[in-house]
Phi, psi and omega in degrees: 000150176215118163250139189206179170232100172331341190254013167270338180303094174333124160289171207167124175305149189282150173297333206269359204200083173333310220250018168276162169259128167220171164238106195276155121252027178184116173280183166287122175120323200289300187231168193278136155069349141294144192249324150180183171214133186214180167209118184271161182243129166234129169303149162275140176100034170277167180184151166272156196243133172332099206218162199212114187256112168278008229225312187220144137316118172232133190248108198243130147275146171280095183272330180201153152100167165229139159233179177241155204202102205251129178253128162059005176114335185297141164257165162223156159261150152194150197242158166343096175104353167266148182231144177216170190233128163317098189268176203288202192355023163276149177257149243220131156198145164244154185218145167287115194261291204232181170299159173213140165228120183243143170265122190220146175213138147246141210271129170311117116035099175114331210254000000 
């Protein structure tokens, strides 16, 4: 078992966007075929730039905030309480609308 409290949890740069923020609490390797789980912070009009995990699946709840969120080129809004899924090779960007905090994790390619 592993417990912990997000708000004990070292900030650490998101890899695709130095001045975005997270907190892991489960790295890659921690549970099988999990890659991590984590929750960013984003200023508004902050954004991750359009990247593509051919490897992993990724699944974000909305925790506050609003963003816009682009798949394969498609836009979405999405808000406080909505979650959605990456599938493994779409390509991928969130731009932050308001401050935003998302909750997130992604799963291995396959598994």
């Amino acid at each position: 078992m592993k417990i912990s409290n997000f708000n004990d949890l070292q900030l650490e740069n998101v890899a695709h966007k130095s001045d975005v923020k997270r907190q892991r609490f489960l790295h890659k390797g921690d549970m099988p075929a999990l890659t991590n789980f984590s929750r960013a912070f984003f200023e508004a009009g902050q954004e991750v730039e359009e990247h593509v995990h051919h490897d992993m699946h990724e699944v974000f709840y909305v925790l506050s905030g609003e963003a816009e969120v682009t798949v394969d080129g498609e836009d979405y809004l999405v808000k406080s309480d909505d979650v959605f899924w990456v599938e493994a090779g779409e390509s991928h960007q969130i731009k932050a609308l308001t401050c935003l905090q998302i909750l997130y994790f992604g799963i291995e390619e396959g598994e």
